[in-house]
C-alpha positions as CSV (number, residue, x, y, z in Angstrom):
1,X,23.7,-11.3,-32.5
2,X,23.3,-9.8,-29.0
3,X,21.2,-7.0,-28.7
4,X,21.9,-3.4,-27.6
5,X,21.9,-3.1,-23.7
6,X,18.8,-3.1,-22.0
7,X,16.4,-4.3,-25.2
8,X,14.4,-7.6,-25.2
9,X,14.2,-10.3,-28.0
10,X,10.9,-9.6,-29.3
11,X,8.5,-11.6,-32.4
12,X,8.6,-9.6,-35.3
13,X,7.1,-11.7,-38.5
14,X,8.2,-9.0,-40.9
15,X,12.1,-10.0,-40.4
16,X,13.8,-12.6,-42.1
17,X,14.2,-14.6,-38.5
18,X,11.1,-13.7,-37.0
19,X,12.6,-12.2,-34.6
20,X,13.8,-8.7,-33.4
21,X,16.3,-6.8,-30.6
22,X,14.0,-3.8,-29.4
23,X,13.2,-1.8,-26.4
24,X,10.2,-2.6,-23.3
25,X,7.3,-0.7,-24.0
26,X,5.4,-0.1,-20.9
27,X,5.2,-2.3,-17.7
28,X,7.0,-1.5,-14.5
29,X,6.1,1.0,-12.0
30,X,5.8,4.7,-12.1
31,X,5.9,7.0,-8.4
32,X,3.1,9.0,-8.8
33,X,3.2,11.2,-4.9
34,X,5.6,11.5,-2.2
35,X,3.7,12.9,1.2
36,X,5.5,13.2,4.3
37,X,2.8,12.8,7.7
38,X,1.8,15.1,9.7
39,X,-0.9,15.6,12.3
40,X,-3.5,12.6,13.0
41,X,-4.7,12.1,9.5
42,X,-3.5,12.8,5.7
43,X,-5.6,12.5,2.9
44,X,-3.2,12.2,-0.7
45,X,-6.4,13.5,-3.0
46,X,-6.0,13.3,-7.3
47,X,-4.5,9.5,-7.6
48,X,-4.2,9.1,-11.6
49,X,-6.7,6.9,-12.9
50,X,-4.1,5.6,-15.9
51,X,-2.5,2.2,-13.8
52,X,-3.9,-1.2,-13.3
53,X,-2.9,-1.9,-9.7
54,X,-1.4,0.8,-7.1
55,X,1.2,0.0,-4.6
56,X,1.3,2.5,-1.9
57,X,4.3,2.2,0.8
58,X,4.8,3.6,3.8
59,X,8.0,4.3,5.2
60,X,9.6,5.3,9.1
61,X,5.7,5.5,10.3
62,X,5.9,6.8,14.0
63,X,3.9,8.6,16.5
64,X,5.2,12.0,17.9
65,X,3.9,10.7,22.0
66,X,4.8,8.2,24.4
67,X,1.8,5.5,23.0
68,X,1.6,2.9,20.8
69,X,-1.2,3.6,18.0
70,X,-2.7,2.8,14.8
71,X,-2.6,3.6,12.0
72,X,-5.6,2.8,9.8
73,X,-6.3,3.3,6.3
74,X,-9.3,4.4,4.3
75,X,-10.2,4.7,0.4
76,X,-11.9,7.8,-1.3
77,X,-12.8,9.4,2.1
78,X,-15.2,6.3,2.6
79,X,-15.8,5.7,6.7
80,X,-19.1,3.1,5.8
81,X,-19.0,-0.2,6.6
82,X,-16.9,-1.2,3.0
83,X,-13.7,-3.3,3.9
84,X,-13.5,-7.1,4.9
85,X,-10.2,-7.7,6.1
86,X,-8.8,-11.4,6.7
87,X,-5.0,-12.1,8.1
88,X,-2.8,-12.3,11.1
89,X,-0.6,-10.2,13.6
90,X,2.6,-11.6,14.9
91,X,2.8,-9.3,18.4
92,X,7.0,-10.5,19.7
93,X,6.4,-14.5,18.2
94,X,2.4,-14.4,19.5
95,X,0.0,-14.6,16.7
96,X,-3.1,-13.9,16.5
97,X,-5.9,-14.3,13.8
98,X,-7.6,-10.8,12.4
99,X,-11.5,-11.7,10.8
100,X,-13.7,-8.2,10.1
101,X,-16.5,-8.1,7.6
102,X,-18.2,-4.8,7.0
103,X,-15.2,-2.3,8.8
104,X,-15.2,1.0,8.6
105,X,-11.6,0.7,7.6
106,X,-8.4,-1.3,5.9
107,X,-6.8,-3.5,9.0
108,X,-4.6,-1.7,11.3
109,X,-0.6,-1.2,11.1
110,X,1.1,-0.6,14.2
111,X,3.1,2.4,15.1
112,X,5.4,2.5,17.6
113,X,7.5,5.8,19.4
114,X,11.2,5.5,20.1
115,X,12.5,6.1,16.6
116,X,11.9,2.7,14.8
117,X,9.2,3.7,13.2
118,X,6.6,1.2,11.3
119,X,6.4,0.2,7.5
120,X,3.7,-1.2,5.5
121,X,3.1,-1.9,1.6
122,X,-0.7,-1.7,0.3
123,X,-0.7,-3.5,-2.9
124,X,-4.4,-2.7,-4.8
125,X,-5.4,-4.4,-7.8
126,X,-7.8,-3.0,-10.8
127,X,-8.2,-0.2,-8.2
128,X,-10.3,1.4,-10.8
129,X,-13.0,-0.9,-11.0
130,X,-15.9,0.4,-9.4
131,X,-16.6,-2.1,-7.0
132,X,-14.8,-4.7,-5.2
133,X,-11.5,-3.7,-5.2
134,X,-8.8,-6.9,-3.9
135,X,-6.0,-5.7,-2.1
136,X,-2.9,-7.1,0.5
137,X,-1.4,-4.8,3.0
138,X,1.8,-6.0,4.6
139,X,3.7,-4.4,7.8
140,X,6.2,-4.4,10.2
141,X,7.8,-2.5,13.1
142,X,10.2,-2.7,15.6
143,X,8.5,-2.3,19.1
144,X,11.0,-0.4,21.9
145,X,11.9,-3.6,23.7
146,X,13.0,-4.5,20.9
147,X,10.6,-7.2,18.8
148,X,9.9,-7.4,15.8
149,X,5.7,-7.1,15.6
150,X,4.3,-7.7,11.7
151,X,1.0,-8.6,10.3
152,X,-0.5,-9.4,6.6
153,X,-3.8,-8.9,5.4
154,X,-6.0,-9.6,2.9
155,X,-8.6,-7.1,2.3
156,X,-12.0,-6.3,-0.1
157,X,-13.3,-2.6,-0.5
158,X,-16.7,-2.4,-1.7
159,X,-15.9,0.5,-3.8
160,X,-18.5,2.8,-5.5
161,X,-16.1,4.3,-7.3
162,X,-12.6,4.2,-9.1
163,X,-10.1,4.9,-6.0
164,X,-8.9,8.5,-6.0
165,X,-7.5,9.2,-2.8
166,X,-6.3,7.1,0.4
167,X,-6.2,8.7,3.9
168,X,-3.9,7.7,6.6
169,X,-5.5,8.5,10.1
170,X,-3.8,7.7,13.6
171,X,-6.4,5.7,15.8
172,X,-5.0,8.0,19.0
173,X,-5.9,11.2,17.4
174,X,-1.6,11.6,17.5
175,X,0.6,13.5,15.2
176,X,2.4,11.1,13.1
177,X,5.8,11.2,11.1
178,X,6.7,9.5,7.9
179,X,6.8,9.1,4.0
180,X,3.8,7.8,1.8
181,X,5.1,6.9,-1.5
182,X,1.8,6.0,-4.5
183,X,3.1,4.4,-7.6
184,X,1.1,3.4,-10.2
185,X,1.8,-0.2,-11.5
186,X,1.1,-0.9,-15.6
């Protein structure tokens, strides 16, 4: 018979059929912080330690002048020479290759004034391994003119630690606007 709405057809040897209607245990993704931006830099400190991977997003990312920036990313405070980044940058249907061993930093994101506003997702995986954490950081914004500017990445932190907090600084030293969203993935 069908089972009860929103249950899964599990294995279960101890039934006559070997097999069982009963509810998803774990999995899916939990939204750990929700920080809005402001000033040049935010740090989101005390990022539970209990997930596999962490997706972090980032939503309506703008700066408050008249100047393109970006926006870069860092884990646990660390500004040493810990991220290789590999990807590309579409700039308006120009792309360009991005190659950097030993940054002080995750690759950039653009930002962009005018209201558009800039999105990115930061996927992490095992991001509490203590060393060599693998991530991907996608983004996109829509540049006053209007074009649509995007970029992907690839990216290794040397870690030394489990990651416990991720800044978001502004490369132009410029107030920014937005919402960070952390969720923890099982």
């Amino acid at each position: 018979a069908v089972g009860a709405n929103d249950t899964v057809l599990t294995a279960d040897s101890s039934t006559a059929t070997g097999l069982k209607w009963a509810t998803v245990s774990g999995g899916g993704m939990t939204l750990l912080s929700t920080t809005s931006l402001s000033g040049t830099s935010t740090t989101i400190s005390s990022i539970s330690g209990s997930y596999t991977n962490l997706m972090i997003i980032g939503r309506g990312i703008d700066s408050n002048s008249g100047n393109t920036a970006n926006v870069q990313f860092r884990f646990n405070g660390d500004s040493g020479s810990n991220y290789d980044n590999t990807g590309y940058i579409n700039q308006a249907g120009s792309l360009s290759l991005l190659l950097s061993n030993g940054g002080t930093f995750i690759p950039n994101a653009d930002v962009r004034t005018g209201g558009a506003g800039g999105n990115f997702v930061i996927e992490l995986f095992r991001y509490t391994d203590t060393s060599r954490i693998q991530g991907s950081l996608m983004w996109q914004v829509e540049s006053p003119t209007p074009a649509i500017w995007s970029g992907r990445s690839d990216f290794l932190y040397k870690a030394s630690a489990a990651i416990t907090s991720f800044t978001v600084t502004n490369s132009n030293s410029e107030s920014m606007t937005g919402t960070i969203y952390i969720y923890g993935v099982k």
